[in-house]
C-alpha positions as CSV (number, residue, x, y, z in Angstrom):
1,X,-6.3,37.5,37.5
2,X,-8.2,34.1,37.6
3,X,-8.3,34.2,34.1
4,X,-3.9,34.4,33.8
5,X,-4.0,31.7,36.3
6,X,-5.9,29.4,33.7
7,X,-4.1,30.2,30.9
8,X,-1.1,29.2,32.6
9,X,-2.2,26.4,34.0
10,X,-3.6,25.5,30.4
11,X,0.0,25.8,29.1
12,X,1.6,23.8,31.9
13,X,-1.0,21.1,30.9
14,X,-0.3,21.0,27.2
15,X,3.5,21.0,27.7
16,X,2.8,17.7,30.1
17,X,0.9,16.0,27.6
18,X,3.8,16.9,24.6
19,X,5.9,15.5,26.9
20,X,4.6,12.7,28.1
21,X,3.8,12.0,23.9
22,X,7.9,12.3,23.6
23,X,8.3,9.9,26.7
24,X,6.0,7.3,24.7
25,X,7.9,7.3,21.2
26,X,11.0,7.7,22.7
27,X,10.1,4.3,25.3
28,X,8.8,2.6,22.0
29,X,12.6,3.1,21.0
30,X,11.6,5.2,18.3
31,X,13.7,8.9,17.5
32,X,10.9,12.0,17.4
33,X,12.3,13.2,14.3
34,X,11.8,9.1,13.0
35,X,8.1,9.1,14.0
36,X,7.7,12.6,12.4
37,X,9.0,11.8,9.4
38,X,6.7,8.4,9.1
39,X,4.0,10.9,9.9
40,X,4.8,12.6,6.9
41,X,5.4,9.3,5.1
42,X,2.0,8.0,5.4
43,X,0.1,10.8,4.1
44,X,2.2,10.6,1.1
45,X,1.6,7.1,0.7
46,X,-1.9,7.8,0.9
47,X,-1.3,10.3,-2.3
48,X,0.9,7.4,-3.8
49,X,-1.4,4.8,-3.5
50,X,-4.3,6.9,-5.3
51,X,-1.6,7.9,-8.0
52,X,-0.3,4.3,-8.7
53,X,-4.7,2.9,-8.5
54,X,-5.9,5.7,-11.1
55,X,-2.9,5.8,-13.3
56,X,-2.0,2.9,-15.4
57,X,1.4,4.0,-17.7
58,X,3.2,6.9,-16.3
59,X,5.5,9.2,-18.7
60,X,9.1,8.8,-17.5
61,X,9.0,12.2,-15.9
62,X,6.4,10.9,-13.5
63,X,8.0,7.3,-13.4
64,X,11.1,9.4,-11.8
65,X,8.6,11.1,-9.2
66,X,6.8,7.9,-8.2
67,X,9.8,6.4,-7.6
68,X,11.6,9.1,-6.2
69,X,8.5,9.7,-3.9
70,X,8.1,6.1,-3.2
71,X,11.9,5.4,-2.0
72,X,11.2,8.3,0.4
73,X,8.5,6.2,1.7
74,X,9.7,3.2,2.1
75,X,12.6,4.6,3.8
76,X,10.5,6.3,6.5
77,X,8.1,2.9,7.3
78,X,11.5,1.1,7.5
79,X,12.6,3.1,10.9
80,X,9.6,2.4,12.7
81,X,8.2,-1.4,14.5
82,X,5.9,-2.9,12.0
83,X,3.3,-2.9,14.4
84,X,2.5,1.5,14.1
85,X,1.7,0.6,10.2
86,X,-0.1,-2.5,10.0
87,X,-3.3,-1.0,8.9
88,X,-1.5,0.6,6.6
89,X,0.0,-2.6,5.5
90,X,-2.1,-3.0,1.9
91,X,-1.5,0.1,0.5
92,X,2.5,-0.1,1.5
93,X,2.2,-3.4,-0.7
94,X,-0.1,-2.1,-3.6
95,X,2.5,1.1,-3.9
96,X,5.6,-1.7,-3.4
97,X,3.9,-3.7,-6.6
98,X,4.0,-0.2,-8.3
99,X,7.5,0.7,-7.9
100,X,8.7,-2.6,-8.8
101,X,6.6,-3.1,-12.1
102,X,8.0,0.0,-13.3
103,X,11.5,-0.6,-12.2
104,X,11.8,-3.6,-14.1
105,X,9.8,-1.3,-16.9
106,X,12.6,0.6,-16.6
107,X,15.3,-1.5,-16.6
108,X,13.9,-3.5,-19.3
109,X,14.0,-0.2,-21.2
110,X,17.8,0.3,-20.6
């Protein structure tokens, strides 16, 4: 019996603690589905910004997916405050230098 007692109080505990986590990024003025998505949007700018260091010419096919890729970034760090991403603030800019050198590749192409 003590041991359901903990496990519920164990539950009630985590559910305070998601809540009070929604409270936060909701007070920051920030949507929950916004802050998951930047979530998301970091990790693949971490995969971007190895991609555009190791590779230096891209086929088009991957030109398509590093831009495609990249757009999806820069979308996400755009709905949240500066401030969540400023460590993150060199690699945005190294992967921003990427995408525009082969934009203008691209468009020179055209």
């Amino acid at each position: 019996m003590n041991a359901l007692v903990f496990v519920y109080i164990l539950i009630f505990v985590i559910l305070l603690l998601i809540a009070y986590a929604v409270l936060q990024i909701r007070m920051a003025g920030i949507k929950v589905k916004d802050f998951y998505g930047f979530i998301e949007a970091n990790q693949m700018l971490e995969k971007l910004y190895r991609f555009a260091r190791k590779y230096e010419r891209l086929s088009p096919q991957e030109q398509l997916v590093f831009l495609s890729e990249a757009e999806k970034v820069f979308d996400a760090f755009d709905k949240v405050p500066d401030m969540l991403w400023e460590e993150e603030y060199q690699k945005y800019m190294d992967v921003l230098d990427k995408y525009k050198s082969i934009k203008m590749i691209r468009w020179s192409q055209n």
